[in-house]
KOLRODREN-989133 format. One line per field, with one value per atom (N, C-alpha, C): residue number from 1; residue in three letters; atom name; x, y, z. Coordinates in Angstrom, 3 decimals. Example, Ala and Ser with C-alpha at 12.3 -4.5 7.8 and 13.67 -1.06 7.14 Angstrom:
# residues 2
pos	1 1 1 2 2 2
code	ALA ALA ALA SER SER SER
site	N CA C N CA C
c1	13.190 12.300 13.200 12.850 13.670 12.900
c2	-5.690 -4.500 -3.300 -2.250 -1.060 0.030
c3	7.800 7.800 7.800 7.080 7.140 7.870
# end
This chain:
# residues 83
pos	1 1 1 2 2 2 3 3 3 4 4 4 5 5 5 6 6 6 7 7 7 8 8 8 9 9 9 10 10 10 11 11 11 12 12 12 13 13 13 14 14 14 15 15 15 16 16 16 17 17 17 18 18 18 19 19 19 20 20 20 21 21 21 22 22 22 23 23 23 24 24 24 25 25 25 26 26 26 27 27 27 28 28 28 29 29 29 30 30 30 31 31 31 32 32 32 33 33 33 34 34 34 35 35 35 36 36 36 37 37 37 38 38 38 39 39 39 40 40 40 41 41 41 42 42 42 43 43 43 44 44 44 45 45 45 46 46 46 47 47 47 48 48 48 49 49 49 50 50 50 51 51 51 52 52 52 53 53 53 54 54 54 55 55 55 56 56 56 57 57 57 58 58 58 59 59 59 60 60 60 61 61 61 62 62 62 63 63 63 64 64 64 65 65 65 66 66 66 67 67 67 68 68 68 69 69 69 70 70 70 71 71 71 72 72 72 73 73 73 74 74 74 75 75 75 76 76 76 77 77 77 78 78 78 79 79 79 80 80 80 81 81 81 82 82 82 83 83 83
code	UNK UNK UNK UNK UNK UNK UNK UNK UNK UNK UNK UNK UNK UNK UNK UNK UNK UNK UNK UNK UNK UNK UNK UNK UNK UNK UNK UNK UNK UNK UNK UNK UNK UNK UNK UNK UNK UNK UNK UNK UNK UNK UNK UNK UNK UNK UNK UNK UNK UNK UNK UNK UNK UNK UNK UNK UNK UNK UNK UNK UNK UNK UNK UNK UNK UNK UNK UNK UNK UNK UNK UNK UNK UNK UNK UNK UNK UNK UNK UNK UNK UNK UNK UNK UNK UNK UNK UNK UNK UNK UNK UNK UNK UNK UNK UNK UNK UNK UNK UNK UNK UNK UNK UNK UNK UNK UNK UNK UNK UNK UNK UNK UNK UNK UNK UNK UNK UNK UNK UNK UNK UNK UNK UNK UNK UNK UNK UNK UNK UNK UNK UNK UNK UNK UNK UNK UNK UNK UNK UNK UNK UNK UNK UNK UNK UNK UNK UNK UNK UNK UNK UNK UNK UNK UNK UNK UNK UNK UNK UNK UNK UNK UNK UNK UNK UNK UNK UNK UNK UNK UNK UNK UNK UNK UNK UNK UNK UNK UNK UNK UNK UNK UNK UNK UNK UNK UNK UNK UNK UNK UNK UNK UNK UNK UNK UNK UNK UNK UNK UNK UNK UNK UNK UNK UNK UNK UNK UNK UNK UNK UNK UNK UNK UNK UNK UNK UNK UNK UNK UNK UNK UNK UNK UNK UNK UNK UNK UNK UNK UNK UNK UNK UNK UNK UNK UNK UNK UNK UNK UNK UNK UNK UNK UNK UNK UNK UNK UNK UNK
site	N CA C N CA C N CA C N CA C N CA C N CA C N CA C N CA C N CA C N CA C N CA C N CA C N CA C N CA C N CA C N CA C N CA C N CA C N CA C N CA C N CA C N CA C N CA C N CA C N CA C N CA C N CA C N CA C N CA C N CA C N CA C N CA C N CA C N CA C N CA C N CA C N CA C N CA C N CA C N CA C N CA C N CA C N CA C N CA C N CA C N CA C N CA C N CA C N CA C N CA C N CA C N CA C N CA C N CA C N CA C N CA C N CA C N CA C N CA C N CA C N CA C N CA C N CA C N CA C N CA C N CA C N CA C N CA C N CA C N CA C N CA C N CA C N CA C N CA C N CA C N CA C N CA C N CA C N CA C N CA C N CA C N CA C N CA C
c1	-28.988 -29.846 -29.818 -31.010 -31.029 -31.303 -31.420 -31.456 -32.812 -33.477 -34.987 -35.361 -35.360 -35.548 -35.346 -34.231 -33.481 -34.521 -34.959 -35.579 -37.124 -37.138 -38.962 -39.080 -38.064 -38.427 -37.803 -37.397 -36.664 -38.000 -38.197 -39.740 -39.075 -37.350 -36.538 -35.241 -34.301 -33.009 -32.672 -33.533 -32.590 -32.699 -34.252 -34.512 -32.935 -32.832 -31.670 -30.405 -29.900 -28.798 -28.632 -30.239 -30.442 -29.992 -30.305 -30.077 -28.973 -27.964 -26.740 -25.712 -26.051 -25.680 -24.401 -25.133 -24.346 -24.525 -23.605 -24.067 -24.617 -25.371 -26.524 -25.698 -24.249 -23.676 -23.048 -23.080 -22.391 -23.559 -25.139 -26.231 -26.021 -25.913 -25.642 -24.661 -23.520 -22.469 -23.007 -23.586 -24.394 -25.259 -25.808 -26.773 -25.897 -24.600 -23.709 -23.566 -22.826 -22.006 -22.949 -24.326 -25.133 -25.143 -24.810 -25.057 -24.472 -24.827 -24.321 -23.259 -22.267 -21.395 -21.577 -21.151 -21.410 -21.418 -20.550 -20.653 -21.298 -22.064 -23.221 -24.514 -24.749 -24.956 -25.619 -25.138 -24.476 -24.796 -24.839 -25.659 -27.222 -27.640 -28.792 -29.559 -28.669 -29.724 -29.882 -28.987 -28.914 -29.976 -29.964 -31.038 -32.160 -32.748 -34.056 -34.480 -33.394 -33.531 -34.015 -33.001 -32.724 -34.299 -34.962 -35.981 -35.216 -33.936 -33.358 -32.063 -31.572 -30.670 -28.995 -27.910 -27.028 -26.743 -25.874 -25.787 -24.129 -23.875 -22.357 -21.802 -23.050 -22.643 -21.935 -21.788 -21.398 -19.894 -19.499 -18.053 -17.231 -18.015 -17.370 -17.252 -17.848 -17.735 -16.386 -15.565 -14.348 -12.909 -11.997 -10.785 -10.408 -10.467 -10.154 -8.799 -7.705 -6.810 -7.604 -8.351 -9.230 -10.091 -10.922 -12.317 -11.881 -10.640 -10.507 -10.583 -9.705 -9.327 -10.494 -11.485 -12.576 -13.679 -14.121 -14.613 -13.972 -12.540 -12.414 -13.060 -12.562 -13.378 -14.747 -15.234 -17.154 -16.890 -16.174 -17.069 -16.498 -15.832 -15.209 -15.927 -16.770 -17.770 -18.627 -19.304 -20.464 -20.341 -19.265 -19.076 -19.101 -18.541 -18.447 -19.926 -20.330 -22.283 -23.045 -22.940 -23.911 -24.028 -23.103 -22.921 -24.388
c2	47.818 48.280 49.813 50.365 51.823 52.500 53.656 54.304 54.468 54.833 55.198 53.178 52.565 51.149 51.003 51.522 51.148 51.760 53.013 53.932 53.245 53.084 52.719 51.238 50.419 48.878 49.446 50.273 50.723 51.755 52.672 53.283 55.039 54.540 55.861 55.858 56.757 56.762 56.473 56.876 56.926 55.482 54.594 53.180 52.433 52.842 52.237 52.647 53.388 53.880 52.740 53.079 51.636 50.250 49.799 48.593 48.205 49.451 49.132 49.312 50.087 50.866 51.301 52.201 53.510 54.855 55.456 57.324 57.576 58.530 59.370 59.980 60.260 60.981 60.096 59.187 57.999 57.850 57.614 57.771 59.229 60.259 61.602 61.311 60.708 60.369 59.546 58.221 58.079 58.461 59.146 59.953 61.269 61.537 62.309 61.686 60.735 59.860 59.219 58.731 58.388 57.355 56.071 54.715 54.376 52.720 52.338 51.720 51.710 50.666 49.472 48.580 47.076 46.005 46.469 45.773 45.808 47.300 47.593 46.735 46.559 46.349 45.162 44.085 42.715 42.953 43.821 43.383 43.585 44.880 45.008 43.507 42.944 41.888 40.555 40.375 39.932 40.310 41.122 42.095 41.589 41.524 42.092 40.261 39.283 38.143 38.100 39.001 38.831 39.789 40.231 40.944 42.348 42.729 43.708 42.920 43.057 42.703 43.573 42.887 43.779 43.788 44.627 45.341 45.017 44.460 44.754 45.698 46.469 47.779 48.985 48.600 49.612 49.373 48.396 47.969 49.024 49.358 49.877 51.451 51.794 53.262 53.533 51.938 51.839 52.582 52.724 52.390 51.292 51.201 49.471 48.428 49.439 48.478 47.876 48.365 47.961 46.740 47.124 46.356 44.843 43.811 43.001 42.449 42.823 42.599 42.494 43.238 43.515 42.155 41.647 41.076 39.433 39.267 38.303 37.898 38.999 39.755 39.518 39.372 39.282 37.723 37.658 35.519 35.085 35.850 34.247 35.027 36.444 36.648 35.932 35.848 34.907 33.525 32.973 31.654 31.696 32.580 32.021 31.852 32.982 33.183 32.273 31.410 30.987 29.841 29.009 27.910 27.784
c3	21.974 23.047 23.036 22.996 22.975 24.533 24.346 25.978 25.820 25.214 25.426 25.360 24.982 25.685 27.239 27.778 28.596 29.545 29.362 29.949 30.306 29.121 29.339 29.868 29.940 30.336 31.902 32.639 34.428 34.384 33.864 34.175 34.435 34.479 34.945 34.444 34.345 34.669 35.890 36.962 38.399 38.694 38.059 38.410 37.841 36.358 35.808 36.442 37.117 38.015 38.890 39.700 41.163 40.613 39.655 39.545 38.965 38.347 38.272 39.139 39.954 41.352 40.483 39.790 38.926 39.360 39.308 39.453 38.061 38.727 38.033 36.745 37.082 35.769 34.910 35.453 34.331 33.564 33.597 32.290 31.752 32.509 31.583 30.249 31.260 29.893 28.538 29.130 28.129 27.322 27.759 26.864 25.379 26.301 25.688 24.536 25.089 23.836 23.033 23.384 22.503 22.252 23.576 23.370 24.896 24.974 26.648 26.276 27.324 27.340 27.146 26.003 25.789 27.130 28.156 29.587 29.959 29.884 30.612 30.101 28.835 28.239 28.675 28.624 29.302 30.538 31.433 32.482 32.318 32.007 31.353 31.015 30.429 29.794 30.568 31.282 32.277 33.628 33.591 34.648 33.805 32.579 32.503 31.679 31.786 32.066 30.001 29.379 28.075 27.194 28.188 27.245 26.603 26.901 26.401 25.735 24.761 24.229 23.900 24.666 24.299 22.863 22.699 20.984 20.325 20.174 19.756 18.996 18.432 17.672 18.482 19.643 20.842 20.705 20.510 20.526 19.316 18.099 17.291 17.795 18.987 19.458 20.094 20.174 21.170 20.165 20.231 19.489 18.812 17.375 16.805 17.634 18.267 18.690 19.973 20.706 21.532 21.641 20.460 20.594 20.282 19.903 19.948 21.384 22.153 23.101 24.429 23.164 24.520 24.017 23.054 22.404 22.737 23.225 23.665 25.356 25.826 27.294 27.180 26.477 26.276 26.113 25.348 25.087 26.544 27.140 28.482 29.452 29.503 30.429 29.923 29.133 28.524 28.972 28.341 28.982 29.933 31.157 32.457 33.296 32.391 33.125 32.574 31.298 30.936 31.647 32.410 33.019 34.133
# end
């Protein structure tokens, strides 16, 4: 999922803030770092009822001792939502 997607399917940043009920500087950060958080991610697509797709390529932006741990964290959020 890219930010200029993200952008043009909310119409805004501040729209995409509202509906994550995020601060305004947490998308700055994103924009910094140059990708969204994979959680975020995951709600996004959730929000937009899967016309945006999260990315798992975001995971490799993490620390490798990390991204396992987080990747188990994603399938039992998944599972728990898909019910």
């Amino acid at each position: 999922m890219k930010l200029n997607e993200v952008i043009e399917y909310f119409g805004s940043q501040a729209s995409v803030c509202n509906y994550l009920k995020i601060h305004k500087q947490n998308f700055t950060n994103w924009i910094k770092r140059g990708y969204i958080p994979y959680m975020q991610q995951l709600k996004l697509e959730k929000l937009t009822g899967g016309r945006l797709k999260a990315d798992y390529s975001a995971l490799t932006q993490l620390r490798p001792n990390h991204s396992e741990k987080i990747k188990i964290g994603i399938r039992k959020h998944r599972e728990k939502n898909d019910d």
